[in-house]
Each structure stands twice: as structure tokens, then as C-alpha cells.
C-alpha positions as CSV (number, residue, x, y, z in Angstrom):
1,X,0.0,0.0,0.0
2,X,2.6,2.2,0.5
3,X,4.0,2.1,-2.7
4,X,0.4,4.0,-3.8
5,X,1.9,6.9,-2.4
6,X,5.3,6.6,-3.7
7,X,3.3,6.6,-7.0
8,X,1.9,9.8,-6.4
9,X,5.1,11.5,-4.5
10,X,6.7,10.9,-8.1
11,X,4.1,12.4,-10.3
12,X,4.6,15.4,-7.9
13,X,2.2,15.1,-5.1
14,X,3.4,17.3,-2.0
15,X,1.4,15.0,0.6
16,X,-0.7,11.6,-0.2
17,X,-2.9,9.8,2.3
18,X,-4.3,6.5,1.2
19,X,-7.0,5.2,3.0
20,X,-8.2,1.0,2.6
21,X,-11.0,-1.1,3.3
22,X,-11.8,-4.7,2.9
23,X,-14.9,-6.1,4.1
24,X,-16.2,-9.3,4.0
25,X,-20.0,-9.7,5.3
26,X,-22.4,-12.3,5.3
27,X,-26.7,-11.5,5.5
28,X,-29.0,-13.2,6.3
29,X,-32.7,-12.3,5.9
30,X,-36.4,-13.5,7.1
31,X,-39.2,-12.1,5.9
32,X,-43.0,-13.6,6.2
33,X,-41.7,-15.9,8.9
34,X,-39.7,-17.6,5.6
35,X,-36.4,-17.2,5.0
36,X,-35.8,-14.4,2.3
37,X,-32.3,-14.4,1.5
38,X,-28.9,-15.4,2.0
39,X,-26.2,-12.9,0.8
40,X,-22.0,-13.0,1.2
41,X,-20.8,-10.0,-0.1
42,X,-17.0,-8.8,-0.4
43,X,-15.3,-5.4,-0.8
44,X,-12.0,-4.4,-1.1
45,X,-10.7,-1.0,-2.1
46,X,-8.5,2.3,-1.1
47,X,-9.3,6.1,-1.2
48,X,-6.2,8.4,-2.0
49,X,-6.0,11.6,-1.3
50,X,-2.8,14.3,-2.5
51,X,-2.2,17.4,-2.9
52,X,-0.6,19.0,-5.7
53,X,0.7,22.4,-6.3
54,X,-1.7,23.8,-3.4
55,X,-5.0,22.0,-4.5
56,X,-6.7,18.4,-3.3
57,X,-6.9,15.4,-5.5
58,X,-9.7,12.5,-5.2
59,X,-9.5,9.1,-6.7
60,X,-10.6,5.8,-5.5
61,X,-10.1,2.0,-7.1
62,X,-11.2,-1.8,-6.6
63,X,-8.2,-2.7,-8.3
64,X,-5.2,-2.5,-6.0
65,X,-2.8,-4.4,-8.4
66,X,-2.7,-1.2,-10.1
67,X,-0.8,1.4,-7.7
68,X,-0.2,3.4,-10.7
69,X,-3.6,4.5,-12.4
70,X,-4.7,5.2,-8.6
71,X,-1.7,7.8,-8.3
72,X,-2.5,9.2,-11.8
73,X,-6.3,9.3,-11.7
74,X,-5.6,11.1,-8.1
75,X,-3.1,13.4,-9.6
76,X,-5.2,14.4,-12.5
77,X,-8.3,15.5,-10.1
78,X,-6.1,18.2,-8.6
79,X,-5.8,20.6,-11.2
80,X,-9.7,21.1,-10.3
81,X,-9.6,20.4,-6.4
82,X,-10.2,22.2,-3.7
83,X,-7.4,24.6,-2.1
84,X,-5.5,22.5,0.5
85,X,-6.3,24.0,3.6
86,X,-4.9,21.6,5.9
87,X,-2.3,18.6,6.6
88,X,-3.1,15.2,6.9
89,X,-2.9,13.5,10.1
90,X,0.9,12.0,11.2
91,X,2.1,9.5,13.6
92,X,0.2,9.5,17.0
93,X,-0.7,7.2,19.4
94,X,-4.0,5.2,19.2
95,X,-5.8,3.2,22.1
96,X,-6.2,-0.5,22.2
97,X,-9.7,-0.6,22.2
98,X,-10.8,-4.2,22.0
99,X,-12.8,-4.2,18.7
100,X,-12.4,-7.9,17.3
101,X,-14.7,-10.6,19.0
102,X,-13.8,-14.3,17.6
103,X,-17.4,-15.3,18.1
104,X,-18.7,-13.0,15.6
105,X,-15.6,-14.2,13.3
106,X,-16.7,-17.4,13.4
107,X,-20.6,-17.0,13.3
108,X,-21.9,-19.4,10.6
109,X,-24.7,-19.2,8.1
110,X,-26.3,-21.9,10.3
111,X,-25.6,-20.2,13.9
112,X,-27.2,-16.6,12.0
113,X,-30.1,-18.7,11.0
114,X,-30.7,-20.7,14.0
115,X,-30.9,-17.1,16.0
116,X,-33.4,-15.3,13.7
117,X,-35.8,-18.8,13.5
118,X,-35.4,-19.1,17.1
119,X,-36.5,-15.5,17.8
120,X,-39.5,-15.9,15.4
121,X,-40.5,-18.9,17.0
122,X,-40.9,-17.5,20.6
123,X,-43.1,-14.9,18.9
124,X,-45.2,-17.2,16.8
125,X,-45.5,-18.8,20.4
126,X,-46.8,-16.0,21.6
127,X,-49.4,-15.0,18.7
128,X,-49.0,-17.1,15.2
129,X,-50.6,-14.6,14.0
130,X,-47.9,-12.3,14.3
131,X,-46.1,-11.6,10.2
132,X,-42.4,-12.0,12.3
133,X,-39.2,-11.3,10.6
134,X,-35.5,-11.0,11.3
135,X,-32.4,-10.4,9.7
136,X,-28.9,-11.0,11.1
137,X,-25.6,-9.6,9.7
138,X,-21.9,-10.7,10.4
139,X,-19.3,-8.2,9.0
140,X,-15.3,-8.3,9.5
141,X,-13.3,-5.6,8.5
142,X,-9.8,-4.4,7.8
143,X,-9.3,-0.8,7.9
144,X,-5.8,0.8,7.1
145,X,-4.7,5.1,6.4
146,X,-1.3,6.0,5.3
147,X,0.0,9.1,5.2
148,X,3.1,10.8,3.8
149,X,3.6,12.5,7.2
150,X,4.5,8.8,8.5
151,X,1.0,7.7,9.7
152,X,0.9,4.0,9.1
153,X,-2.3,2.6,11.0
154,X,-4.6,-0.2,10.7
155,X,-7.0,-2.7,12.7
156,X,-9.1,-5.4,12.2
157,X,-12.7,-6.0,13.2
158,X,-16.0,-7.5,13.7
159,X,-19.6,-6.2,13.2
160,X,-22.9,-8.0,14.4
161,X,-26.1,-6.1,13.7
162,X,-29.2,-8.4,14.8
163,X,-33.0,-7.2,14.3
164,X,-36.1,-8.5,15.4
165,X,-39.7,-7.9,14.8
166,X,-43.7,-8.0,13.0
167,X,-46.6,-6.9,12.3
168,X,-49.9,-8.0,14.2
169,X,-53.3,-7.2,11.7
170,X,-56.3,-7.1,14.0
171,X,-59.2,-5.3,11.8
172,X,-58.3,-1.8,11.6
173,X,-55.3,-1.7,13.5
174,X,-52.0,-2.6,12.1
175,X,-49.2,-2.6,15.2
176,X,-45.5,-2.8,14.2
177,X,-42.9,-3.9,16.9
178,X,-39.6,-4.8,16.7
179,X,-36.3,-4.3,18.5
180,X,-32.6,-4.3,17.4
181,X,-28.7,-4.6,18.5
182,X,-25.4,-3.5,16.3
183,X,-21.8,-3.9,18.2
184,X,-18.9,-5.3,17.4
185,X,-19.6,-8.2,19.8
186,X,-21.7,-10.5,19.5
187,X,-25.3,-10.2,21.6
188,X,-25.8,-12.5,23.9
189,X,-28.9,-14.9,23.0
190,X,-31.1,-12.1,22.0
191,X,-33.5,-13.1,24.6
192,X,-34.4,-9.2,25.7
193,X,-34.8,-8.5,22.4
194,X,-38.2,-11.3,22.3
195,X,-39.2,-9.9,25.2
196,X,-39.1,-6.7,24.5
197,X,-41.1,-7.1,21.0
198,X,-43.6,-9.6,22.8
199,X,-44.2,-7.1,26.0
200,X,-44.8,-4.0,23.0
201,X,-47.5,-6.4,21.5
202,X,-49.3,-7.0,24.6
203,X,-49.7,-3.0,25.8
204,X,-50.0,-1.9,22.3
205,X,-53.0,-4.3,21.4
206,X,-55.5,-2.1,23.5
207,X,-55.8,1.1,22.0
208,X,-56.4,4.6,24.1
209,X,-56.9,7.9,23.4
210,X,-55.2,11.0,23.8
211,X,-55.7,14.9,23.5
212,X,-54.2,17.1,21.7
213,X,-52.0,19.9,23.4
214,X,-49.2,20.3,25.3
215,X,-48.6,16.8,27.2
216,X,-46.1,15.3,29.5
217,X,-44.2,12.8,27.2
218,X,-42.0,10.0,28.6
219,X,-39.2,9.4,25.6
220,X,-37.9,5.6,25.8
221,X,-34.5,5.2,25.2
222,X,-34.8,4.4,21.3
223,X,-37.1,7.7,20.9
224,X,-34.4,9.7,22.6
225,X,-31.9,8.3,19.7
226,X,-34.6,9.4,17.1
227,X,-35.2,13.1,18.3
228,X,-31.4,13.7,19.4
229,X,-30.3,13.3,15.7
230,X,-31.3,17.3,16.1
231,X,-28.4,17.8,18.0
232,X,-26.1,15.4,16.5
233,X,-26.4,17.8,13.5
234,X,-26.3,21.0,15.1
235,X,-22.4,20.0,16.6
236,X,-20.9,18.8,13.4
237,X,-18.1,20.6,12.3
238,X,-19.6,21.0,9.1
239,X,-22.6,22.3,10.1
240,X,-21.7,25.2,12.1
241,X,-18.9,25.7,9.5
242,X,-21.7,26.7,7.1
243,X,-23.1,29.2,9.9
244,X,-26.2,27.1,9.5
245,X,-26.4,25.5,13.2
246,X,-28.5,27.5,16.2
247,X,-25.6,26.0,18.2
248,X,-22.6,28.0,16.2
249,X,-21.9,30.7,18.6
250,X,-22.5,28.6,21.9
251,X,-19.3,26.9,22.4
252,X,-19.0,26.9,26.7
253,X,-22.4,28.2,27.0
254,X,-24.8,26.6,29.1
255,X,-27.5,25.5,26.7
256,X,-29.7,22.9,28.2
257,X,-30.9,22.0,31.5
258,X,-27.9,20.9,33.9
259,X,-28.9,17.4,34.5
260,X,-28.1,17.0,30.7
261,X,-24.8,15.4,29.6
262,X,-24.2,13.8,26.5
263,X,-20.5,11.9,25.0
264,X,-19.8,11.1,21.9
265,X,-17.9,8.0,22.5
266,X,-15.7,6.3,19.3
267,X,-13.7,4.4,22.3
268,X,-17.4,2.6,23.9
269,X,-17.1,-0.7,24.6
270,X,-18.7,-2.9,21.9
271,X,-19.7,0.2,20.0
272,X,-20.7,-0.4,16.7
273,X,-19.2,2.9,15.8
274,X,-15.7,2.1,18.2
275,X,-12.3,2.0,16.3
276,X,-8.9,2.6,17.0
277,X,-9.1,5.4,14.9
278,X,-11.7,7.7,12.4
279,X,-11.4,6.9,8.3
280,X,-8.4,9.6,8.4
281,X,-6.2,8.6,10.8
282,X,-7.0,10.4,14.3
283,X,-7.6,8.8,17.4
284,X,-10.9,8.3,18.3
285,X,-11.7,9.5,22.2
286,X,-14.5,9.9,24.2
287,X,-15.3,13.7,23.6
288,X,-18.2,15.4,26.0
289,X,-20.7,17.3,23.6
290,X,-22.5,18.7,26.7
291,X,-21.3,18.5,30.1
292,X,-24.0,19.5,32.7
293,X,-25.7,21.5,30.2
294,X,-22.9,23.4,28.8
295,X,-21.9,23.0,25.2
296,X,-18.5,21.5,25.4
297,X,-17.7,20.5,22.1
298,X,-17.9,20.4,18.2
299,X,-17.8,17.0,16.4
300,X,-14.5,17.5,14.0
301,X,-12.7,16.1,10.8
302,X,-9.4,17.1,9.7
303,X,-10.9,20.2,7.6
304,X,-13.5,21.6,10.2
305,X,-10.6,21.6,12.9
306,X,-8.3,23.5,11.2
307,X,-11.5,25.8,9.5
308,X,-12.7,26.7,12.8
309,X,-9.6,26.7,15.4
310,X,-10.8,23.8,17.3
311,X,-9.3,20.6,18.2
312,X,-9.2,17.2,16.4
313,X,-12.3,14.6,17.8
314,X,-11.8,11.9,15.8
315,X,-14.7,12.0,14.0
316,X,-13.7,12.3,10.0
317,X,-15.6,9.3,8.6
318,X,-16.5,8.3,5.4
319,X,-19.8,6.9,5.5
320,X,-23.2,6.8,3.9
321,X,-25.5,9.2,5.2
322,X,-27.2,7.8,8.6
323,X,-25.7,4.8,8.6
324,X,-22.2,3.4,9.2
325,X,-21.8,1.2,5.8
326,X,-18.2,2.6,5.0
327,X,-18.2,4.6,1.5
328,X,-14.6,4.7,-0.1
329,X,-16.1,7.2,-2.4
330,X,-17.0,9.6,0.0
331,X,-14.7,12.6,1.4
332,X,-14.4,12.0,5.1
333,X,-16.7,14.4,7.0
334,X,-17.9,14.4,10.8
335,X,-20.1,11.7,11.5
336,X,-21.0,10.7,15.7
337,X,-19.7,8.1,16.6
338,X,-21.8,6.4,20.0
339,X,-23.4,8.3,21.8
340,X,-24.4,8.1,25.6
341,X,-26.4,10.6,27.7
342,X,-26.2,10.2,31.2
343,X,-29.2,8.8,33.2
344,X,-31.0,10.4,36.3
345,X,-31.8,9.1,39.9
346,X,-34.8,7.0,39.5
347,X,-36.1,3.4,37.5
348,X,-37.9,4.4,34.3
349,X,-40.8,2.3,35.7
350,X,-41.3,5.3,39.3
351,X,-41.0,7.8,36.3
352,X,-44.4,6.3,34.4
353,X,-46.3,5.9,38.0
354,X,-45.2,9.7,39.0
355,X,-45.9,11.3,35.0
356,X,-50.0,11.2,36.0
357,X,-51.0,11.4,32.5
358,X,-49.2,11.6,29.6
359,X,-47.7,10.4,26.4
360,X,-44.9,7.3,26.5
361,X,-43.3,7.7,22.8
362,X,-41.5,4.6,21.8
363,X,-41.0,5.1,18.1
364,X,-41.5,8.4,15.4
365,X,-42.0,7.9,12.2
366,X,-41.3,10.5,9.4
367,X,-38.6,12.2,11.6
368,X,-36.3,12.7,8.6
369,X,-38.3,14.9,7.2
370,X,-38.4,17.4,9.9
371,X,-35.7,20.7,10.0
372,X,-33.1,18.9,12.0
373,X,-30.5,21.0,11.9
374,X,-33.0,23.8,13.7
375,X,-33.3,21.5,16.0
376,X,-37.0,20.9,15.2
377,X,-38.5,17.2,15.3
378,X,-42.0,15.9,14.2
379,X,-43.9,12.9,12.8
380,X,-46.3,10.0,13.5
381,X,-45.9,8.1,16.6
382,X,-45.4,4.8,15.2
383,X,-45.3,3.1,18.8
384,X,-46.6,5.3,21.6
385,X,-48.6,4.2,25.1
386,X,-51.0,6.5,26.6
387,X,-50.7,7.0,30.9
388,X,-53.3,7.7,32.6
389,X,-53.2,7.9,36.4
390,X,-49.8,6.8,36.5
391,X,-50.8,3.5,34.8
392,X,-50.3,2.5,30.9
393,X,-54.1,2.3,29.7
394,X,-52.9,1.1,26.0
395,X,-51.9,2.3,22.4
396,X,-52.1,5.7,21.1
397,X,-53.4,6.0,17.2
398,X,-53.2,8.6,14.5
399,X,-50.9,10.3,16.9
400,X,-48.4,13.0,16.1
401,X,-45.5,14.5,18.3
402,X,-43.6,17.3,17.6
403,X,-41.0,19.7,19.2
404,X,-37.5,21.5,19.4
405,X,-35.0,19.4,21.1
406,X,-33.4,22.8,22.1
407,X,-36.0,24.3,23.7
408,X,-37.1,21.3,25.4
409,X,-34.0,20.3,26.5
410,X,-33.3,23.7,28.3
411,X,-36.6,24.4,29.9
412,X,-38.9,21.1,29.8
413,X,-36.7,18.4,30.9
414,X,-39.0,16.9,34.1
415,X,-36.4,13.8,34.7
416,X,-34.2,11.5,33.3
417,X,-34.5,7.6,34.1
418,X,-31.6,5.5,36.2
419,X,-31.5,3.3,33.8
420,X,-29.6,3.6,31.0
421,X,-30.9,1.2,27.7
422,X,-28.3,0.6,24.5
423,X,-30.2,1.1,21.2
424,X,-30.0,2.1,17.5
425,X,-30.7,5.3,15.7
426,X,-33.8,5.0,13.5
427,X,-33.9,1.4,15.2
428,X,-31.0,0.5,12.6
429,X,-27.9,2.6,13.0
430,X,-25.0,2.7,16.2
431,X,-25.3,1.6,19.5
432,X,-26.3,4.4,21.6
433,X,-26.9,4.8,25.1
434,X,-29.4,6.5,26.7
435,X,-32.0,7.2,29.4
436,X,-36.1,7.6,29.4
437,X,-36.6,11.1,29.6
438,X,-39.7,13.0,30.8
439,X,-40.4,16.3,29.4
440,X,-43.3,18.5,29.7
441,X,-45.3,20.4,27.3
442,X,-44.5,18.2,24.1
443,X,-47.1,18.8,21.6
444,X,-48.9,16.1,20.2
445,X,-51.7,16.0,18.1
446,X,-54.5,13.5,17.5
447,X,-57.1,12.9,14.8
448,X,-59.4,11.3,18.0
């Protein structure tokens, strides 16, 4: 590999770093209570970056036997790059961060089977009339950046994502459940994961309703992932870069209620998003975002650090938007990591018996295409309980919810759980951690 960027050094390149990914992956897929698919898929590839005569080049290849038409193609892009406006990272020292877990490595097509059909089957025992599926994915990568500054890093590891779930018809109501884990070890036995989608099917097959107005609204954990995408794009580099984030001109103000605190964590144990170091080089760390409701931190690559004066995070990664599927065609940009907010002082269950009445919000639906980056959040409550009393009376229905995270967060926040649950964002991306947080006046709005 490093005879890529000796290629490029002698077609004149001032500074090279090559970046390279192989990725072998295997998928496995039930849908209908059937299988649906088996897939094996392999990639292998590099990314090099140079500058010549002030200016960035881009070129990437599948064909590695060819160091010399990845230096030219690279070389020839520059005369139309961007002006370099910073260095590539150098040597520096990188955590051991134990990323590699030999039972994922030697998960078999059989083993990935046998776990989605067992899942299944402990639903169908439940209800058989439940439309169950699963799908269970086994990834092992190798991820290497060079540099001409004398960066020469790599590591190897393993991915296990695991979803489970269905669809229950019962006349007019169509409830969806499900439940999910990615991490680079492997999960377990999935057993809270059956119990979690059968317990959502029992409260969610009585249905309640609500009113519409401001409400008390208890966020589970994987809500909280949903609705703090907000502020995962208000503190990227690039964002407040383009003087587009309400965030911007906050950095070491106190922004949010102090009982919030919120890392973003490329070291976390078993993180799906955990590596030795982001797809340029830098060491990941554990970087606070909000410390006891001050803004601490910006999420950085290589370019936003040096743009806006601030240090290096560890967060340059080239991946496709929302999810963590590495793109060697993609310009490294800040990208979270895993996230984990701190929990409060009592058992998500005392906060549901203290709310009264209220709104518990399990699931949104449509969130994407709210204003993020204004830190605004709205859709359809695709899983949502009604409390009455203290008590969960059942299901909420043609139920919106709607908000700004930074509002909220600074003057509604009415608790935050003990408890602290590891989910997904969107129910398919990372492994985040987070409480169940209580916030008052949440609007929500019902067609009932």
C-alpha cells in the first residue's frame, strides 16, 4: 500500500494519504416468517488523497494491483480540487480498544439462522398470527490510512447487527414492533430482544386515546436516539462551519438543563461505531458534547478543525449518510460516533407511575423529514402508550408529536431515568446509550 503513495510522490504530489477497506460480510434475511435471503458479499478497495501544487486530489479503485492509475487518476483530479487547507494526520498514538470478537468471526450461516428462527418462533409462540421477521448480519473488517507525514495505522474488526420484529393485523389496527442490536460483539442470546417485541404487543394491542395539546411525554431510550439526531447535526463541524447551526456561537455556554450530559464516544465498549481510529487517521476519544448543560464540544474532521480553530475529535468518517456502511467514495466528514447521555436518579418504571397522564413515545416515524438542523423534530408516533393515572391504559393511534430538542432540553426536561438502555438510531444505525426522559409540554396532536 505504501507504494500507492510513492506513486503519487513521483508524479509530484506534496502530501498523499491513502485510506483502505476490505470487508467481507455475510446477511441473512427472514421475511413472512420464511427465509428471504442469504447474501455473502465482499469489498476491497482504497481512497487516495494528494495534494498537488496547493490544490486536493480524489481518486478511488477496486483494483489494487494497479498502484499506478490510482496515483494518476488522483493526480489528474487536482488541477480542479479544492485549495488544501490543511495537513493530513501524522504518527500519533492510538488506544487498544478491543474491537475484534472471535465469536462473531466465526458466526456461521447456520448459527445466523438458527438465532433469527429461534427469535421468530418464541413470537409465533406468543401470537401465530404475528407476520415476524428478522435479519442478522456478520461483517469483519480491515481498515488501514497511510500518510506521507508517517501515519501508518490499521486494525481489524467485527460487526454484528441483529433485528427482530412483526406486524400483528387485528381489523383496523396494524401494530408494528420490533427491537434491534449492532456492536462489534456478538449479543448475547437475543432473549431481551423477544421480550421486548412480545411485551410492546401486549400494551399496544388495547388502544387509548389522547388529546391534543401540550402533554407530559416520557421518551424511551430508542425515541431519545430518534429526536437527538437534532443535535447530533447542530455539533458537526460542518454544520456550524456553514453558519447554519443554532448551536454555532455557543461553544462553553450553558444551553440545556444541567442534569443533561451527553458523549460522543468512538472508544465505547462494543460500539458499533468504536475503532482505533476515524477513516483519516485520528484517534478516536470519548469527547463530552454537553457537560452539565454546557456546550462543550464540536464534532471534527481534519478540515473543520483547522477551519474553525478547534481541536481534532476523531470524527472524520467516510460513510453513507445515517448509517455506518463505509463509502470509499466519500470525502471523510464528521459523522458521531456512539453516543451516551447520562441517566437520572430513579427506575424508568417510578417515572411512568409519578408522569399522571401523559404520552410514552417509543417510536417516530417520518422524523427525517423534519428541519433537523433547527433542531425541530415531528412525525407519527409509530409506537406510543398513553398513561393515565400513572398506569399505561394502551396504544395511542393517529398520533403526532412534535418539538424543538433545544427548547425542550433547556426548559422542559422533568427527569431523566436510572437506567440507561443501549439502542439504535432509526432502530437500525450505532449503538447508543441513553435514558427515558420525561419532558413536559410536548405537543402532540390526535385525529381522535
Amino acid at each position: 500500500m505504501r507504494e500507492i503513495i510513492e506513486k503519487a510522490v513521483a508524479r509530484g504530489a506534496s502530501s498523499c494519504e491513502l485510506f483502505y477497506l476490505s470487508s467481507v460480510r455475510t446477511d441473512v434475511d427472514y421475511e413472512a416468517k420464511r427465509l428471504k435471503a442469504v447474501l455473502n458479499t465482499e469489498e476491497r478497495g482504497a481512497a487516495l488523497r494528494v495534494v498537488k501544487d496547493g490544490r486536493f486530489g480524489f481518486a478511488t479503485s477496486t483494483k489494487l494491483d494497479d498502484p499506478d492509475r490510482l496515483a494518476e487518476d488522483a493526480i489528474a483530479t487536482a488541477a480542479y480540487g479544492d485549495e488544501a487547507s490543511f495537513d493530513f494526520a501524522g504518527e500519533a498514538t492510538l488506544s487498544e480498544v478491543p474491537i475484534y470478537d472471535e465469536k462473531v468471526a466465526g458466526l456461521g450461516v447456520e448459527d445466523m439462522m438458527t438465532r433469527a428462527e429461534d427469535g421468530i418462533a418464541r413470537i409465533l409462540d406468543y401470537d401465530s398470527e404475528i407476520n415476524a421477521e428478522a435479519s442478522s448480519q456478520r461483517a469483519i473488517q480491515t481498515v488501514s490510512v497511510l500518510t506521507s507525514e508517517g501515519l501508518e495505522a490499521s486494525f481489524e474488526r467485527t460487526l454484528y447487527k441483529f433485528y427482530l420484529g412483526g406486524r400483528l393485523v387485528e381489523g383496523t389496527n396494524f401494530l408494528d414492533c420490533s427491537s434491534y442490536y449492532g456492536g462489534s460483539a456478538l449479543d448475547v442470546d437475543g432473549s431481551h430482544m423477544v421480550e421486548k417485541v412480545i411485551r410492546d404487543f401486549k400494551r399496544g394491542r388495547k388502544n387509548s386515546d389522547v388529546t391534543s395539546g401540550p402533554t407530559k411525554v416520557l421518551f424511551t431510550p430508542q425515541a431519545v436516539a430518534d429526536v437527538m439526531m437534532t443535535l447530533s447535526a447542530a455539533v458537526s463541524g460542518s454544520i456550524v462551519e456553514r453558519g447554519i447551526s443554532p448551536l454555532g456561537d455557543k461553544l462553553g455556554q450553558t444551553i440545556y438543563d444541567p442534569r443533561i450530559t451527553v458523549y460522543d464516544d468512538g472508544l465505547a465498549k462494543d460500539g458499533y461505531g468504536t475503532a482505533r481510529f476515524d477513516d483519516e487517521g485520528v484517534p478516536m476519544q470519548r469527547t463530552p458534547v454537553i457537560e452539565n448543560g454546557v456546550l462543550s464540544s464540536f464534532l471534527t474532521d481534519l478540515r473543520t478543525s483547522r477551519k474553525l480553530d478547534l481541536p481534532r475529535t476523531g470524527n472524520g468518517i467516510r460513510a453513507k449518510r445515517l448509517v455506518l456502511t463505509k463509502d470509499l467514495g466519500k470525502i471523510p466528514a464528521p459523522e458521531i460516533t456512539n453516543w451516551e447521555m447520562a441517566g437520572g436518579e430513579k427506575p424508568h418504571e417510578q417515572l411512568v407511575a409519578e408522569m399522571g397522564d401523559g404520552v410514552i413515545v417509543d417510536s417516530i416515524m417520518g422524523i427525517l423529514m423534519s428541519n433537523l438542523i433547527a433542531g425541530d423534530f415531528s412525525g407519527n408516533v409509530a409506537y406510543g402508550l398513553k398513561v393515565g393515572g400513572g398506569k399505561i391504559q394502551g396504544r395511542v393511534k393517529d398520533t403526532m408529536v412534535a418539538g424543538n430538542i433545544h427548547r425542550l432540553l433547556k426548559d422542559s426536561v422533568i427527569a431523566l431515568s436510572s437506567d440507561v438502555e443501549r439502542v439504535g438510531q432509526l432502530g437500525f444505525v450505532g449503538s447508543h446509550k441513553y435514558p427515558y426522559l420525561l419532558l413536559g409540554d410536548v405537543a402532540i396532536s390526535t385525529k381522535a
